[in-house]
N, CA, C and O atoms as a GROMACS GRO file, in nm:
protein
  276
    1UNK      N    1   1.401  17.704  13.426
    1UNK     CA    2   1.513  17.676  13.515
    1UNK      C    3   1.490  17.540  13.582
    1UNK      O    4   1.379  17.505  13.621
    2UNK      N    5   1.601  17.465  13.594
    2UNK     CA    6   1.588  17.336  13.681
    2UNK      C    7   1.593  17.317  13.789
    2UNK      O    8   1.694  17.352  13.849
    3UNK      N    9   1.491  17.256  13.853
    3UNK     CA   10   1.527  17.299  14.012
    3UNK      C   11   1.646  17.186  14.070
    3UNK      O   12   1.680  17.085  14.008
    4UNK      N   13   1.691  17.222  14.182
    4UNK     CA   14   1.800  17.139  14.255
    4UNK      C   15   1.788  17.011  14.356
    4UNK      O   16   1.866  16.933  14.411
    5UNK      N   17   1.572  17.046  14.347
    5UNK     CA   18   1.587  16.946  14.442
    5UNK      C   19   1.460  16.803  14.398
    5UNK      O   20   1.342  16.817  14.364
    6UNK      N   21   1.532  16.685  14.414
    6UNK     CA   22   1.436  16.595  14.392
    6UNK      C   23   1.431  16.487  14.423
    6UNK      O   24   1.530  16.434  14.373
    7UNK      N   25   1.376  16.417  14.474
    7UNK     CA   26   1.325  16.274  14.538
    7UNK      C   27   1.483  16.164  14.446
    7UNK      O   28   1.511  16.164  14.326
    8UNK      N   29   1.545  16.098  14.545
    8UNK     CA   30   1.637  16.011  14.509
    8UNK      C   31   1.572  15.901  14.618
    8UNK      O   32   1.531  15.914  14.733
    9UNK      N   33   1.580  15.802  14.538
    9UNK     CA   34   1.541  15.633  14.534
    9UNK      C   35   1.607  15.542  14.491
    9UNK      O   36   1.586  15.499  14.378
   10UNK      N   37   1.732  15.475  14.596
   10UNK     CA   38   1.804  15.380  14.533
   10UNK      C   39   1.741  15.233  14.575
   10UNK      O   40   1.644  15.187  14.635
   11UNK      N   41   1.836  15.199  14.517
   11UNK     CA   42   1.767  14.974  14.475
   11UNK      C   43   1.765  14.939  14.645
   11UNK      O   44   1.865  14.936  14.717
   12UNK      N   45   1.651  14.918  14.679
   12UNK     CA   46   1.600  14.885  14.830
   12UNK      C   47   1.619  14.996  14.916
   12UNK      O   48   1.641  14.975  15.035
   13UNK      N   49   1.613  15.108  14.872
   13UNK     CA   50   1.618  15.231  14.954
   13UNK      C   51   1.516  15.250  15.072
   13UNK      O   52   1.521  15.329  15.166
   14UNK      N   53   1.408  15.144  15.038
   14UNK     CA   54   1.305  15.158  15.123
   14UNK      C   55   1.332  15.096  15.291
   14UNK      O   56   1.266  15.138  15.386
   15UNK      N   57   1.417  15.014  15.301
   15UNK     CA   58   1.513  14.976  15.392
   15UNK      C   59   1.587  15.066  15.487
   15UNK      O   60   1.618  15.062  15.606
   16UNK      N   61   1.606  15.159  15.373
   16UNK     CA   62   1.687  15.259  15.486
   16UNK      C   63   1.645  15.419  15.461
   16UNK      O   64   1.736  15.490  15.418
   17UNK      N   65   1.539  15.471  15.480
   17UNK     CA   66   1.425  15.556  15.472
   17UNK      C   67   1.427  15.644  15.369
   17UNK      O   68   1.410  15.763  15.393
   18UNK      N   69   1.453  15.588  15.210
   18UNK     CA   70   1.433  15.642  15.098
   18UNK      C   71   1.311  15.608  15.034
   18UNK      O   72   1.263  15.502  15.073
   19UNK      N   73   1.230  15.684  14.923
   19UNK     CA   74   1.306  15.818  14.883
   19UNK      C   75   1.303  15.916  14.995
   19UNK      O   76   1.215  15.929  15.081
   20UNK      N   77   1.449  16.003  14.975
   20UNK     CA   78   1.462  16.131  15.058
   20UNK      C   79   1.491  16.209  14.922
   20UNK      O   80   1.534  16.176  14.811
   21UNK      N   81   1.432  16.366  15.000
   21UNK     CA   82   1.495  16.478  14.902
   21UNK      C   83   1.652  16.495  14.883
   21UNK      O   84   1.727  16.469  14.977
   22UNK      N   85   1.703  16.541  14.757
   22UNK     CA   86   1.797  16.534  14.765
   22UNK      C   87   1.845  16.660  14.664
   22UNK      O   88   1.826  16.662  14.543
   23UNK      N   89   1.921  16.776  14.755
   23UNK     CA   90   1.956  16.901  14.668
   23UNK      C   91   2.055  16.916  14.580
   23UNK      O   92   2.165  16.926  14.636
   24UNK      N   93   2.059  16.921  14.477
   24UNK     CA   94   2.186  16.846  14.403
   24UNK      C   95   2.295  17.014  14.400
   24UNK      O   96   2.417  17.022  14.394
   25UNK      N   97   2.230  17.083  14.404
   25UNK     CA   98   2.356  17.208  14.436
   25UNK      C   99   2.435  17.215  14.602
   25UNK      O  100   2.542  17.274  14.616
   26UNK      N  101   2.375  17.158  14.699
   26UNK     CA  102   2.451  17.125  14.804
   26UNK      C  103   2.488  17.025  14.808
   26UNK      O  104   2.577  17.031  14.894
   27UNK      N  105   2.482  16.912  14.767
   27UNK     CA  106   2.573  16.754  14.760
   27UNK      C  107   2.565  16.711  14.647
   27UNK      O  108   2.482  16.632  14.602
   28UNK      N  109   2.716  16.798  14.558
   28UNK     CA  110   2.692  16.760  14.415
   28UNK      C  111   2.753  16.594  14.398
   28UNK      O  112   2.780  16.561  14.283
   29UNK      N  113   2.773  16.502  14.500
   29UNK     CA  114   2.844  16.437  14.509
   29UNK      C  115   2.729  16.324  14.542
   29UNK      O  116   2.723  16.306  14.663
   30UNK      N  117   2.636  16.242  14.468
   30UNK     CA  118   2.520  16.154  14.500
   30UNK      C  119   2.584  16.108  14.594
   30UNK      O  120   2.586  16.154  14.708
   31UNK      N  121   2.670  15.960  14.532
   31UNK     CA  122   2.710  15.852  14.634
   31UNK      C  123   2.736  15.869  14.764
   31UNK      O  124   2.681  15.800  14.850
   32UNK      N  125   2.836  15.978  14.794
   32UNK     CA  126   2.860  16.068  14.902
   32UNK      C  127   2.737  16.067  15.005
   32UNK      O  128   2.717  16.016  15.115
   33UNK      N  129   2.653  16.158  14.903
   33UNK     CA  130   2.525  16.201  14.980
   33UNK      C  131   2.428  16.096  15.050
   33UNK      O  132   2.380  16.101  15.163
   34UNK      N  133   2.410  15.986  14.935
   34UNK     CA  134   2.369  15.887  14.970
   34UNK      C  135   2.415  15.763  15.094
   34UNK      O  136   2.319  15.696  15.130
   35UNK      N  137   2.539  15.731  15.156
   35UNK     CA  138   2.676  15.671  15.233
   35UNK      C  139   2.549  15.814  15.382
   35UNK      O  140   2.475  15.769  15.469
   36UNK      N  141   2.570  15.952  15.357
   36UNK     CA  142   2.576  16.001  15.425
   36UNK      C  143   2.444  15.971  15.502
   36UNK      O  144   2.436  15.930  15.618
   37UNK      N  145   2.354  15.995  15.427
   37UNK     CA  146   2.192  15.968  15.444
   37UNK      C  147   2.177  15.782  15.479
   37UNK      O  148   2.064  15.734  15.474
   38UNK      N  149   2.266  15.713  15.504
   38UNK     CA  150   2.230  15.602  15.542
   38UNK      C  151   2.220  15.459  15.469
   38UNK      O  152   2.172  15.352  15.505
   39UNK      N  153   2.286  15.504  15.346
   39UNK     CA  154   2.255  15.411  15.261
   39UNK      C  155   2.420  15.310  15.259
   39UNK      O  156   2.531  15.358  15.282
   40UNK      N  157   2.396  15.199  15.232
   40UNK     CA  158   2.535  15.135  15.292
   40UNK      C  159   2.608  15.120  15.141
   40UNK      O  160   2.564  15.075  15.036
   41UNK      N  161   2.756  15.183  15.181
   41UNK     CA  162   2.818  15.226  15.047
   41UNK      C  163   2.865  15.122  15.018
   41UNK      O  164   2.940  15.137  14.921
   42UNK      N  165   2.858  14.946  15.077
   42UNK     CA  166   2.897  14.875  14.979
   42UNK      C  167   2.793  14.819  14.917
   42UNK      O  168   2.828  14.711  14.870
   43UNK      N  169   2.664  14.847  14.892
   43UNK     CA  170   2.569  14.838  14.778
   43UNK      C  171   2.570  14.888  14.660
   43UNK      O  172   2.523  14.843  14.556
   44UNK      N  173   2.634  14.996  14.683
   44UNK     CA  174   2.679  15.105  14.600
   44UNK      C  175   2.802  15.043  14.495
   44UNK      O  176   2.801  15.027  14.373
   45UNK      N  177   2.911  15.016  14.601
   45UNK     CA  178   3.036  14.925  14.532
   45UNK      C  179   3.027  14.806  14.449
   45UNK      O  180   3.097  14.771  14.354
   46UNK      N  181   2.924  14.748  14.506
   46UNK     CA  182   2.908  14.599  14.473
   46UNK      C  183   2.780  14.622  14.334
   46UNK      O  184   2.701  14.530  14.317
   47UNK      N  185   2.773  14.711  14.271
   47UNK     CA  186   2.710  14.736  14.180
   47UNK      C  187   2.760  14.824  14.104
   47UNK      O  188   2.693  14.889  14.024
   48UNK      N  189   2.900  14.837  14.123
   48UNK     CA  190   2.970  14.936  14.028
   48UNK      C  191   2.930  15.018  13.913
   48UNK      O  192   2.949  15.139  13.912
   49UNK      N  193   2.894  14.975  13.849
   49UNK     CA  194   2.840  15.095  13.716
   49UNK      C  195   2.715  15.066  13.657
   49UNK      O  196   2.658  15.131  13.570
   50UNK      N  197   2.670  14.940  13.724
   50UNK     CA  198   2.540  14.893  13.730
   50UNK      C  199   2.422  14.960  13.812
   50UNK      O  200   2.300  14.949  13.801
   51UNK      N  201   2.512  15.044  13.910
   51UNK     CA  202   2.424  15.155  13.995
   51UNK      C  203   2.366  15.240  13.956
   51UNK      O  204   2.413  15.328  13.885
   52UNK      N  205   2.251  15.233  13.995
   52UNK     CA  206   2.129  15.336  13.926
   52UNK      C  207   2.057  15.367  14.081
   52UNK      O  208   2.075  15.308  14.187
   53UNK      N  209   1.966  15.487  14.048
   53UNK     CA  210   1.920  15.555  14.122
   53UNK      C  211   1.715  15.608  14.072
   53UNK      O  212   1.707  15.658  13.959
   54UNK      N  213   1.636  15.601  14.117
   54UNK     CA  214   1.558  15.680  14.081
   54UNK      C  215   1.527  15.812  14.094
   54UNK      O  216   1.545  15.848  14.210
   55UNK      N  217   1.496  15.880  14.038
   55UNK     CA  218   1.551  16.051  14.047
   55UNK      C  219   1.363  16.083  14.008
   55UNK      O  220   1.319  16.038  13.902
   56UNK      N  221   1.282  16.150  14.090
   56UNK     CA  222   1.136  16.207  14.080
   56UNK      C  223   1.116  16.318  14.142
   56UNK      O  224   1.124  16.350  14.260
   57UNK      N  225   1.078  16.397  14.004
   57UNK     CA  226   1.074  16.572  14.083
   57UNK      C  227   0.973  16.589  14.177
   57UNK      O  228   0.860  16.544  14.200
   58UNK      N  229   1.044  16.662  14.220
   58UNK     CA  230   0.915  16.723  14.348
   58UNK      C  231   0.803  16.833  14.304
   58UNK      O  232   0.824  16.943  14.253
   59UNK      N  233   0.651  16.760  14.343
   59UNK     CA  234   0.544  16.840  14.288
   59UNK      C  235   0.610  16.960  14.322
   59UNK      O  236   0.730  16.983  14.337
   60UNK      N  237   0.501  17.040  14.331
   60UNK     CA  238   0.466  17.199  14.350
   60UNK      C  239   0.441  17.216  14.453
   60UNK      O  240   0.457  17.331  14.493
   61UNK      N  241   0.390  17.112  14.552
   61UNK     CA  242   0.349  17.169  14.653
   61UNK      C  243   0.424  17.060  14.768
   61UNK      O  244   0.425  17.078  14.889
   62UNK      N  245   0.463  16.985  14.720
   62UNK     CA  246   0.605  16.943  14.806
   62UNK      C  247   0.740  17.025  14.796
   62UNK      O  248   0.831  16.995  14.872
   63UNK      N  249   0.761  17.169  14.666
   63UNK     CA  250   0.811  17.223  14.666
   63UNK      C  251   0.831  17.357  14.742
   63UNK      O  252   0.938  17.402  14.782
   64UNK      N  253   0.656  17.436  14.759
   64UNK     CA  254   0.635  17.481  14.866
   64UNK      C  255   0.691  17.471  14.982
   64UNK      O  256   0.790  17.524  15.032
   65UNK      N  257   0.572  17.354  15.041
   65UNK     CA  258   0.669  17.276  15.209
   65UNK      C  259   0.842  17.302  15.256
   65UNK      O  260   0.901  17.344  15.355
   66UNK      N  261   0.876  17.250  15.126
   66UNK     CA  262   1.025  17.220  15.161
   66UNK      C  263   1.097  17.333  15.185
   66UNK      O  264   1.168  17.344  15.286
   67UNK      N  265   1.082  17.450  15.073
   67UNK     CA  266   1.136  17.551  15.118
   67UNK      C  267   1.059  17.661  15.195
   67UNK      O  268   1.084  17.781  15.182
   68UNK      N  269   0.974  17.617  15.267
   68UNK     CA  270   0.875  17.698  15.335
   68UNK      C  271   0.979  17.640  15.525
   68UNK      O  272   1.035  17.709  15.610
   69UNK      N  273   0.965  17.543  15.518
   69UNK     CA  274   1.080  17.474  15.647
   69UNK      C  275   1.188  17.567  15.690
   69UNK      O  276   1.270  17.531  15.775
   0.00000   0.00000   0.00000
């Protein structure tokens, strides 16, 4: 089974406190999610389909933690 949740890292995300987890069954909507979490949506625009994201699963024991919270 795939899990829902995993480290999203966009282009200078480190700027605005990425990577964050990111549950993809509660915000099936990245960009959205991303605008929401702080990320400024005309970076997003201004890279139209050129936008990429880094997507890194969460160990096992960052999987723990998270749903242990």
């Amino acid at each position: 089974m795939e899990n829902d949740l995993v480290w999203i890292d966009p282009p200078s995300g480190w700027m605005y406190g990425f990577p964050k987890v990111y549950n993809r069954s509660k915000n099936p909507n990245l960009h959205e999610w991303l605008v929401d979490m702080g990320y400024p949506a005309d970076k997003i625009a201004g890279l139209g389909d050129s936008f990429y994201v880094r997507i890194l699963a969460l160990s096992e024991e960052e999987l723990k933690e998270y749903n242990n919270e």
